[in-house]
C-alpha positions in Angstrom: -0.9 11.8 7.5 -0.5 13.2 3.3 0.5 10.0 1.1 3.8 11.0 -0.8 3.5 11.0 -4.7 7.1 9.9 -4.7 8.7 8.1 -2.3 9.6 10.0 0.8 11.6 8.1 3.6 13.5 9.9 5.6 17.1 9.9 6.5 16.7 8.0 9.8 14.3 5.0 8.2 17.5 4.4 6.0 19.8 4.0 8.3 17.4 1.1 10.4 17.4 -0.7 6.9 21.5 -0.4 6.1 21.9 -1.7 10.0 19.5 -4.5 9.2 21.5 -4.9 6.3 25.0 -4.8 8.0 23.5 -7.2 10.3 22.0 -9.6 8.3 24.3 -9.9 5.2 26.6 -13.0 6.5 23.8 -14.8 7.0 23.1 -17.4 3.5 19.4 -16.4 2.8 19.1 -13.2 4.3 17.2 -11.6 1.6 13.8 -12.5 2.7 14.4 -11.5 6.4 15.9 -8.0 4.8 12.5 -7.0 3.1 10.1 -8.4 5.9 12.2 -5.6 7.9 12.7 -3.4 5.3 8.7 -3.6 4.3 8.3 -2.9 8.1 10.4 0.2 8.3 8.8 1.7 5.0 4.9 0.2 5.2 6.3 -0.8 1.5 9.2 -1.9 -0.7 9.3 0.9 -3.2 12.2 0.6 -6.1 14.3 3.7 -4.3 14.5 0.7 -0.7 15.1 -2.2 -3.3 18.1 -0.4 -4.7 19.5 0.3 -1.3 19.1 -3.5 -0.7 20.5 -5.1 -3.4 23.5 -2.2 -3.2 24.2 -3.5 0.2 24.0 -7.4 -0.1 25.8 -6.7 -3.6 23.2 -8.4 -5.8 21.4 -7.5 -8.7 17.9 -5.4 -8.5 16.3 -7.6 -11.0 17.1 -10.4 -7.8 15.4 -8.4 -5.3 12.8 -7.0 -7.2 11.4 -10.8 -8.7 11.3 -11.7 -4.8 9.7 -9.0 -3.7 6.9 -9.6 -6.8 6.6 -13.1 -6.4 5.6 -12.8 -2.6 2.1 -11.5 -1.8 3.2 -10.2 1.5 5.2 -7.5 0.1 3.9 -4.6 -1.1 4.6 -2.1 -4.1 2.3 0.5 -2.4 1.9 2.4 0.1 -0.6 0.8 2.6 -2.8 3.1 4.9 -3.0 3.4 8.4 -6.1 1.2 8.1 -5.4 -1.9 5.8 -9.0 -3.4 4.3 -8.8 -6.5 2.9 -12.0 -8.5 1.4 -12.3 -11.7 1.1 -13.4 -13.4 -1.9 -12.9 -16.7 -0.9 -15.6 -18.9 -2.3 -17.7 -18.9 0.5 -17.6 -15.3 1.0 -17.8 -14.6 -2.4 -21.3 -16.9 -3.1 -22.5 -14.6 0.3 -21.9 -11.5 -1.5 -18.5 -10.4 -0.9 -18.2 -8.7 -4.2 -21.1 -6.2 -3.1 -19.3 -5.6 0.2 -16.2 -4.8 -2.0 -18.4 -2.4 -4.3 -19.3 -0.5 -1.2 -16.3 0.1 0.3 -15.1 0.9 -3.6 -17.8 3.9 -3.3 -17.5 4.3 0.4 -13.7 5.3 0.3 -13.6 6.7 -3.5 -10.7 4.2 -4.5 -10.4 1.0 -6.3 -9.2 -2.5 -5.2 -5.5 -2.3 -4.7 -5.0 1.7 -4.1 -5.0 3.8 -1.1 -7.0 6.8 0.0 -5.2 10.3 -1.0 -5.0 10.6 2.7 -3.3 7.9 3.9 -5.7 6.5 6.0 -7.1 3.2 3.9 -6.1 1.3 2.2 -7.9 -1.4 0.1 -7.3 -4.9 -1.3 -8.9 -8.5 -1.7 -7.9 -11.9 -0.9 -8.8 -15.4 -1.0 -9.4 -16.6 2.2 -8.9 -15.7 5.7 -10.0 -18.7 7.3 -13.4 -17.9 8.4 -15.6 -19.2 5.9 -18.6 -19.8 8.7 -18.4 -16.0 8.9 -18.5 -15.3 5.6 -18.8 -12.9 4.1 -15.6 -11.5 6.3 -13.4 -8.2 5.5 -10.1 -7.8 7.7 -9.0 -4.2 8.9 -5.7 -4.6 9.9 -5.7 -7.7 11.9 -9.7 -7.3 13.2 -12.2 -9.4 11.5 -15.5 -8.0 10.4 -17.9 -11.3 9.4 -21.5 -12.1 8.4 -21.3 -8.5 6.8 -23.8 -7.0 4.6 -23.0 -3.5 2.5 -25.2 -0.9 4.9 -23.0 -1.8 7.4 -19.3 -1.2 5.3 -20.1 2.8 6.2 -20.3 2.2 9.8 -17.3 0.3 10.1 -15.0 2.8 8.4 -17.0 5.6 10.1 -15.6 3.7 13.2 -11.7 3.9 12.2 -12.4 7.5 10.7 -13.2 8.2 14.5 -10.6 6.4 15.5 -7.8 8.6 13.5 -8.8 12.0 14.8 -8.0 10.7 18.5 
């Protein structure tokens, strides 16, 4: 799966959003529920999907795009298959989550916040993920990795590198 330098969504991932659109614009407050689905048709909310939103509720871009930045759920980016997040949580943090983040840094070649050329990682932080006695703790997706140290950040991915080739 090749990451797109510019956006690339295809003809049929348009029309799921303009039906979600149809179907959601008599509803007061619909916005939110529009780029949850839009977000999960794309992997991300890039400026091209914003447009089409704002277009079809008939409201400004600078409307959708100050939601869609002042909600950490939504994303700018495009997000890998695999989606690494770190915590940095205080108690992770003070149990060496920034080394676990350095490794995974040099592991996958990319910085905090980008994605692999390849599509396949993504990488980002947070603050806490609930599972401070298992700290420190990364999250792949929705699996939880805790009481980590870096020599093992190469085995997990290894493990999901696996995993995409089946």
């Amino acid at each position: 799966m090749a990451q797109c330098e510019a956006f690339c969504g295809t003809a049929e991932q348009e029309q799921k959003l303009k039906a979600v659109i149809e179907e959601s614009r008599s509803t007061p407050g619909c916005l939110m529920h529009i780029l949850q689905e839009a977000q999960e048709i794309y992997g991300f909310l890039p400026i091209e999907v914003q447009k089409v939103i704002a277009e079809g509720l008939g409201i400004s871009l600078s409307e959708v795009y100050g939601v869609v930045t002042f909600y950490s759920q939504f994303s700018l980016k495009p997000k890998g298959k695999y989606r690494i997040s770190v915590c940095l949580g205080t108690a992770c943090y003070v149990k060496g989550a920034d080394k676990i983040l350095e490794e995974i840094e040099k592991e996958l070649d990319i910085k905090c916040g980008e994605c692999t050329p390849d599509g396949l990682f993504s990488l980002d932080s947070c603050r806490c993920v609930g599972a401070c006695g298992l700290a420190p703790v990364i999250m792949v997706n929705d699996e939880v990795f805790g009481k980590l140290e870096p020599k093992r950040v190469k085995w997990i991915l290894d493990g999901y590198k696996e995993d995409a080739k089946r």
